[in-house]
C-alpha positions in Angstrom: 136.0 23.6 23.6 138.1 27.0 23.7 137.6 27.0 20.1 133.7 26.8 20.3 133.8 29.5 23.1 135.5 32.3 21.6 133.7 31.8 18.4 130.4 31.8 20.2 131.3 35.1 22.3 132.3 36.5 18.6 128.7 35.9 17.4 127.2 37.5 20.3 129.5 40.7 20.1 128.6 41.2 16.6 124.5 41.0 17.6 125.3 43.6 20.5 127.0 46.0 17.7 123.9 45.8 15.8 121.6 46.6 19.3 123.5 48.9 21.3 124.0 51.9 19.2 119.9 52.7 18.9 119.9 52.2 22.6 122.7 54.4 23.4 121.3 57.1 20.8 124.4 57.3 18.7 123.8 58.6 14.9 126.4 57.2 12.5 129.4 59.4 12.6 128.8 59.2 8.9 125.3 61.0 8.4 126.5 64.0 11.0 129.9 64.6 8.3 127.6 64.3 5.3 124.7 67.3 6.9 128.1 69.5 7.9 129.9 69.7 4.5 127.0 70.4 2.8 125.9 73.6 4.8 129.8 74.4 4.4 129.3 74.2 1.0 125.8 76.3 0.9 127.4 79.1 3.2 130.3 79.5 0.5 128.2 79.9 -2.2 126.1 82.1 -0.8 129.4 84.3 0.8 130.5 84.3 -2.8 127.2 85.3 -4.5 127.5 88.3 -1.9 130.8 89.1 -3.0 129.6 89.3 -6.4 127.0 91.7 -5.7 128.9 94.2 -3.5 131.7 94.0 -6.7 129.3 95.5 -9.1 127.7 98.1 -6.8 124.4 96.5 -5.8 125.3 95.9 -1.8 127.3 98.8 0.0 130.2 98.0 2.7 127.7 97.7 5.7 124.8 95.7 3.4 127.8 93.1 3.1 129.2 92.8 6.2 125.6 92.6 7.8 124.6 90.2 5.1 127.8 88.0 6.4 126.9 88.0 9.9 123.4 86.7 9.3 124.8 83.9 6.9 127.1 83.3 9.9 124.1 83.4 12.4 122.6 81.2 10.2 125.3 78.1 9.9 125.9 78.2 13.6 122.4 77.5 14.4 122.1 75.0 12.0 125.1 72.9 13.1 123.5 73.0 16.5 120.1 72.2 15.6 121.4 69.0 14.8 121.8 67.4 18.4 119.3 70.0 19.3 116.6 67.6 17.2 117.7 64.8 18.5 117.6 65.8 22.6 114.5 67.6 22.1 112.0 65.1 19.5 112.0 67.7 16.6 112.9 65.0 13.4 112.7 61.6 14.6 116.2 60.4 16.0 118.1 57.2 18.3 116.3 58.3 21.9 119.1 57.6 23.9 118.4 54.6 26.8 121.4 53.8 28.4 119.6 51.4 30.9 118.3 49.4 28.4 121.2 49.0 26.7 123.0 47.9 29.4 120.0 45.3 30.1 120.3 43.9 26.5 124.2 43.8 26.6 124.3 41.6 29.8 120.7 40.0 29.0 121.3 38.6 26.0 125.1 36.6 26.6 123.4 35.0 29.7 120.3 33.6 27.7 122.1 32.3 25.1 124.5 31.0 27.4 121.0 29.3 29.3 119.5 28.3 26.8 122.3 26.1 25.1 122.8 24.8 28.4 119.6 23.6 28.6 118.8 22.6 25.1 121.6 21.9 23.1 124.6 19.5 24.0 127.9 21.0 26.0 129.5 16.9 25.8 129.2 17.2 22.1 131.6 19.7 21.6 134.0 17.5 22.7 134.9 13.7 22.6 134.4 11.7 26.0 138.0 11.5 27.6 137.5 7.8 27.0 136.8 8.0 23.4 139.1 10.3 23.1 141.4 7.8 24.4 141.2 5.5 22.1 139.8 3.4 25.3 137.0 0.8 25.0 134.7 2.4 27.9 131.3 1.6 25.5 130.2 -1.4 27.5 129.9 -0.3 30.8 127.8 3.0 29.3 125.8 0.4 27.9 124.9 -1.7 31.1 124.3 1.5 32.9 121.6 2.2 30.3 120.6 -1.7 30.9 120.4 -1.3 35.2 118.1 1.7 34.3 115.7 -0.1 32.3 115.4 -3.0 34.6 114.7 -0.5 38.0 112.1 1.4 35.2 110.6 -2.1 35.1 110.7 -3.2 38.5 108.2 -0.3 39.2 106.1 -0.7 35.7 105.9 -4.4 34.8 103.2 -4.0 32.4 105.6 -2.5 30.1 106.1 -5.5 27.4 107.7 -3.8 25.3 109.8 -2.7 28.0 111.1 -6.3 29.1 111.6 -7.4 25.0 114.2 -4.2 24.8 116.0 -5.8 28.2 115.6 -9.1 27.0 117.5 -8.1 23.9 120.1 -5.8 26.0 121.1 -9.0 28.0 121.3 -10.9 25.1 123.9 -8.6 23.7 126.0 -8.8 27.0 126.1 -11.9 27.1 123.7 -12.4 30.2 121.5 -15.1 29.6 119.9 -16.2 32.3 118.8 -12.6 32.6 117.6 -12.2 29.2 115.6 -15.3 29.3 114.1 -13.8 32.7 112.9 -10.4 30.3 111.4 -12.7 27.7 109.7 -14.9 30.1 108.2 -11.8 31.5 107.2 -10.0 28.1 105.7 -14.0 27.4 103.6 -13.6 30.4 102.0 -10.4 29.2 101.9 -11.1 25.2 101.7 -14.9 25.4 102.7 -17.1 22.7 104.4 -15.5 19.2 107.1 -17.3 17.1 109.4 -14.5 17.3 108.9 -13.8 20.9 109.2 -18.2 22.0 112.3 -17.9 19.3 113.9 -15.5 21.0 113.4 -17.3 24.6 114.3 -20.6 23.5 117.4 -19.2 22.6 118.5 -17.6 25.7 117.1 -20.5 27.6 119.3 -22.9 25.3 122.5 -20.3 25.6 122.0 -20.0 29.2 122.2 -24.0 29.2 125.4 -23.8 27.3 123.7 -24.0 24.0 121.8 -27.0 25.1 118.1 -27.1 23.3 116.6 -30.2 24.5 113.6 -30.0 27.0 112.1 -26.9 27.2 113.6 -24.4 24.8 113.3 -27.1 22.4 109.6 -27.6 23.3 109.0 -23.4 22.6 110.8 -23.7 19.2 108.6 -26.5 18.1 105.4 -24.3 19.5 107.0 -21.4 17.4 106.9 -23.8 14.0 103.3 -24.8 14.6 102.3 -20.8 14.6 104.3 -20.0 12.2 106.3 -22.9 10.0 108.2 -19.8 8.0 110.0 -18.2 10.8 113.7 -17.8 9.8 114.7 -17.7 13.1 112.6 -20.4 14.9 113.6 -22.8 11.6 117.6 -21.9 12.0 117.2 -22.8 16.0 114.7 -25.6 15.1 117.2 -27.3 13.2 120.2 -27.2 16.1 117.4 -28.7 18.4 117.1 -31.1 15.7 120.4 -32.4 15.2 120.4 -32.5 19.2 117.9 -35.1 19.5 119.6 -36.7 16.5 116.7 -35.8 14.0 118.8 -35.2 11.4 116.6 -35.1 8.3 114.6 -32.5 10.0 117.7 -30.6 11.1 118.5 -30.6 7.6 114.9 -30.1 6.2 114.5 -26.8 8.0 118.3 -25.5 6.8 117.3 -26.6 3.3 114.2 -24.2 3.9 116.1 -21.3 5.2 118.7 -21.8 2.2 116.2 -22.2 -0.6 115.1 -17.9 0.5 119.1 -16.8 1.0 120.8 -15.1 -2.2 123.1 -17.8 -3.9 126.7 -16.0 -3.4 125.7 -14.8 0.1 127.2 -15.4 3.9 124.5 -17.1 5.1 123.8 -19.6 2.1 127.6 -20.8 2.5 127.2 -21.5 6.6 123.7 -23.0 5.6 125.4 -25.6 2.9 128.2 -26.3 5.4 125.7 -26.9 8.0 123.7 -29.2 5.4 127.3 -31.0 4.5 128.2 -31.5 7.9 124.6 -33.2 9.0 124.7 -35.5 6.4 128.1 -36.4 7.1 127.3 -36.9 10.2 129.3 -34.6 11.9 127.6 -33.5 15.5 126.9 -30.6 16.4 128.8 -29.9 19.7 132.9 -30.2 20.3 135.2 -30.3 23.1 136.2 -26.3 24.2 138.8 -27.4 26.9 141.8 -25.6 26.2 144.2 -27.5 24.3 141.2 -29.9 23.4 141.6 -33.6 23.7 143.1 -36.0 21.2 139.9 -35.9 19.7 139.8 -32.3 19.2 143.5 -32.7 17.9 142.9 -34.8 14.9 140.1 -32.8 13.9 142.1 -29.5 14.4 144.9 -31.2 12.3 142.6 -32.7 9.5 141.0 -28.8 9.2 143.8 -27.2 7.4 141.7 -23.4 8.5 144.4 -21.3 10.1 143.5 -20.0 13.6 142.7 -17.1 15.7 145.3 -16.0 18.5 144.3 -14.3 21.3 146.6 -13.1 24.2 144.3 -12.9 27.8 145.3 -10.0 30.6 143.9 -9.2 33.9 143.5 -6.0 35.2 145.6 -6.0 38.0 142.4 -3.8 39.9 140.2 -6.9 39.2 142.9 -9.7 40.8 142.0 -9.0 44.5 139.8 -11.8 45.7 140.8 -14.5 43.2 143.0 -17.6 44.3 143.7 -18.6 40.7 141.2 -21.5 40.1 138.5 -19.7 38.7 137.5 -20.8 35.5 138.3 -19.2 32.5 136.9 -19.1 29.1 137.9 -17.6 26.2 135.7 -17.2 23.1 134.7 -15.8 19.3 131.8 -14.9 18.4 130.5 -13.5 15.1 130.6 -9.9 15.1 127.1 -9.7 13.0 125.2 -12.7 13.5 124.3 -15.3 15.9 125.6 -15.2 19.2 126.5 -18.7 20.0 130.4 -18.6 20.6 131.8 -19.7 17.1 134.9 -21.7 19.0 135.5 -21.6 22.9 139.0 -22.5 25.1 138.9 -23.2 28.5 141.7 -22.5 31.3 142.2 -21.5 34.8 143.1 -17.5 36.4 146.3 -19.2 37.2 146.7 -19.9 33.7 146.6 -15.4 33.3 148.5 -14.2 30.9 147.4 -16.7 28.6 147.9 -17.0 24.7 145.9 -19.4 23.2 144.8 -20.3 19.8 140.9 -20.7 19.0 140.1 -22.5 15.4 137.8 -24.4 13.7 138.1 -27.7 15.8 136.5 -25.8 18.7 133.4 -25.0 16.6 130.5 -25.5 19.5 127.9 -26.4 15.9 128.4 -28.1 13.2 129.0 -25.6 10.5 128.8 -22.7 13.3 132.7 -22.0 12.5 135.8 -19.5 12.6 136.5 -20.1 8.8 132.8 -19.5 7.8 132.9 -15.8 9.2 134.7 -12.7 8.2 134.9 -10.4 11.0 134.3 -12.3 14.9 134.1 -10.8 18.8 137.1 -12.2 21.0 136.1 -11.7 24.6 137.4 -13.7 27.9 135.1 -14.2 31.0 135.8 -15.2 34.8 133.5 -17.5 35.5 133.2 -17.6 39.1 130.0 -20.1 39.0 131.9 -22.4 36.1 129.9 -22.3 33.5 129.9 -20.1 30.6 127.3 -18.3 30.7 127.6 -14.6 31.9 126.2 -14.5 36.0 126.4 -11.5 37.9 130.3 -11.2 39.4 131.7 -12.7 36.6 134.8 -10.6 35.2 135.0 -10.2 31.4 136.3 -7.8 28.4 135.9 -7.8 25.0 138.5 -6.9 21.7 136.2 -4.6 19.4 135.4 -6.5 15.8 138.6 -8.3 14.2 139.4 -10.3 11.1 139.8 -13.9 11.2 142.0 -13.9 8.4 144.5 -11.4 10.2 147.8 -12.5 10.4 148.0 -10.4 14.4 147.6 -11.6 17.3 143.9 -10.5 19.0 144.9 -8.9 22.9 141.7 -9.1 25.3 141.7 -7.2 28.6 139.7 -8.4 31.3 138.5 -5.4 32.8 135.3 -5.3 33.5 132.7 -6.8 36.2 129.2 -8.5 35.3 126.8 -6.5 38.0 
């Protein structure tokens, strides 16, 4: 900032040296010198031409001293005419306005100063203390900029547009219920679309605990009949699918989304694993209590995929209030992709600090796994109604993206509170 600040009042100093001088009526020392020497230099010559003449007879003792007199007469009246011009308007000259001057060298610091106040960006020039920090302070920026939008709304619910940016917003906290509130409303204005009954099947399934029977299920199979091509209503299709235990349709619609995928990418290998697992018949949910059940066990031991670790705090700010049998989840989800919860553990706050190890056996999908994604979200959430689903006065943080194939342990903060 200091930095910016002395280089900025540098700029301005060197506009003002290019301003004042006019305004003051200051010549250039330079041009004054260069008018000087060279009547100096006239006067000589013509002293010397005098002395020439008076040598060889031509000007008598008095003709050359008068003759010296006037040349003298004449130099001192030109040095003075000089400023003499300038004060009085004879040859065009700086016209000396000292008020001015003083106007433009105060005047012109405070508008700049004004204007960037106004219209540029002070908080640029330096990082937020936060960020500066190395502290992960992004989230609750972001649900401020969420609260905002839904008071906007609260005054102008015609906006549909409007409630699909909050609907989206929620769904990126993690706030279901919420989100599938904003898409029911933007549903209500625009009616029925495959993108927008996709997108609130989804968060009425997530808010469920990824249940799609009933209802969401009934929107996904409306978003098929408008449109049988929709990526995403044919990837949720299929869970809802394999969740009534239609499992050649489940499979029909991956088979559909993996015949338009690029051979070598991400999304065709979770599609094939999905397609293995179905006809396999693998199901599509699993156990997430932490430590799993024997069940959970021999599947964790018959998947030879190595494991996430992830070491759970509690801000100490946050512990007021809690009598330790709260329930706690703690989760990964892919860090670019869907946000269904890739493997879940559950525990109590009595439990805090907890370390515990999320893998493939805690997979809440069939082919939805750890192993099938590079780079996953760890976060931990209070639950203070018991399910997972964010509600408001839940407790939560978040790691930023890590590696699943990281040999470190992932540490998760809870510092935060759902509002």
């Amino acid at each position: 900032m200091i930095l910016f600040w002395l280089g900025a009042l540098g700029m301005v100093a060197l506009a003002l040296a290019f301003v004042l001088p006019p305004l003051l009526g200051r010549r250039p020392a330079s041009a004054d010198t260069q008018r000087t020497n060279h009547n100096l230099e006239v006067y000589r010559s013509r002293i010397a031409a005098l002395d020439e003449e008076h040598r060889l007879g031509a000007l008598t003792e008095d003709d050359l001293s008068q003759a010296r007199d006037e040349l003298g007469r004449e130099l001192l009246a030109d040095a003075s005419a000089g400023p003499a011009r300038e004060r009085g308007g004879g040859r065009p000259g700086w016209v000396s306005r000292p008020w001015l001057a003083i106007a433009v060298g105060v005047g012109v610091p405070l508008l700049a100063v004004t204007l960037y106040q106004r219209l540029g960006e002070p908080g640029a020039i330096d990082p937020p203390p936060a960020a500066a920090a190395g502290g992960d302070q992004g989230q609750p920026a972001v649900e401020e900029m969420v609260a905002r939008l839904a008071e906007r709304l609260a005054s102008e619910p015609g906006s549909s547009e409007g409630w699909l940016l909050l609907g989206r917003s929620y769904m990126a906290l993690g706030r279901y219920a919420e989100a599938a509130d904003a898409y029911g409303a933007a549903h209500r204005l625009l009616g029925d679309s495959a993108e927008l009954l996709s997108d609130l099947a989804e968060a009425e399934a997530l808010m469920q605990g990824q249940n799609f029977l009933g209802i969401p299920g009934e929107r996904l199979e409306t978003a098929l009949r408008l449109d049988p091509e929709y990526p995403r209503a044919l990837w949720l299709g299929a869970f809802a699918a394999m969740q009534r235990g239609e499992t050649t349709l489940a499979v029909g619609r991956w088979q559909s989304l993996l015949d338009n995928q690029p051979g070598d990418s991400e999304a065709a290998k979770i599609l094939r694993d999905l397609i293995a697992n179905a006809d396999t018949g693998t199901e599509p949910g699993a156990d997430v209590a932490a430590g799993g059940t024997a069940a959970a066990g021999d599947r964790a031991a018959a998947d030879a995929e190595p494991g996430l670790t992830v070491n759970v705090i509690l801000a100490d700010h946050l512990a007021a209030g809690l009598d330790g049998s709260e329930t706690l989840f703690v989760f990964a989800r892919a860090a670019q992709g869907p946000p269904m919860p890739l493997a879940v553990a559950r525990g109590r706050v009595s439990d805090l600090p907890l370390t515990v190890t999320l893998d493939d056996s805690m997979a809440m999908a069939a082919g939805m796994k750890l192993s099938n994604f590079d780079r996953v979200v760890v976060g931990a959430r209070i639950s203070m109604s018991g399910t997972p689903t964010a509600s408001s006065g839940d407790l939560q943080g978040f790691s930023g993206p890590v590696s699943t194939s990281g040999d470190s342990a992932v540490n998760v903060a809870i510092t935060e509170k759902v509002p």
